[in-house]
C-alpha positions, -999 to +999 in steps of 0.1 A: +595+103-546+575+100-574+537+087-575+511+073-602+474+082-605+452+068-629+427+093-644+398+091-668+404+107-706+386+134-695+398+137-658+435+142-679+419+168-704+411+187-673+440+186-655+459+194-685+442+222-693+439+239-656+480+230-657+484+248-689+458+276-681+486+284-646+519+275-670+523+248-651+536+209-654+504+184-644+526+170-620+533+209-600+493+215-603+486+185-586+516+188-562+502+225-553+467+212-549+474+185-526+493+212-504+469+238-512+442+208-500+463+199-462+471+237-459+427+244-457+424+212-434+448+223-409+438+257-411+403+247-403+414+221-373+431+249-357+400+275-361+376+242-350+404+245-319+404+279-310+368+281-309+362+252-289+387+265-265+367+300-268+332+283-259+345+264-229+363+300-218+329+311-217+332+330-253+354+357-242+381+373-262+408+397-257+420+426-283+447+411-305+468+443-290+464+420-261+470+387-275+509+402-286+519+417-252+514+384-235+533+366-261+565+390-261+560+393-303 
C-alpha cells in the first residue's frame, strides 16, 4: 500500500532532515512514527483501563509476585 501526504517546503526540510539525522528513508520515519504514535495511544487506553478497573476495586493492588502465580506465567 502506498500513501501520499502533502507537506509544506519546510514541513519536507524537516522531515528530511530528522530521516537523514536516524539514516533513514522519509517514507520509514514516518512509517515508524505513525506506529511509534498508535503504540503510545494503546498503551495509554490500557493504563486509563487498568486504573479505572483499580478505582472501582476500591484502589487495591496485589505484588506482581502475585499477579504471575495466578496467571500460570
Amino acid at each position: 500500500m502506498a500513501l501520499s501526504i502533502k507537506l509544506s517546503s519546510q514541513e519536507k526540510c524537516i522531515a528530511e532532515s530528522y530521516a537523514k539525522l536516524h539514516s533513514l528513508s522519509v517514507g520509514e520515519a514516518f512509517k515508524r512514527a505513525l506506529f511509534e504514535k498508535i503504540e503510545d495511544e494503546y498503551d495509554l487506553r490500557l493504563y486509563e483501563e487498568a486504573y479505572s478497573e483499580y478505582v472501582e476495586d476500591g484502589k487495591k493492588s496485589r505484588p506482581f509476585a502475585q499477579l504471575l502465580e495466578e496467571t500460570g506465567l
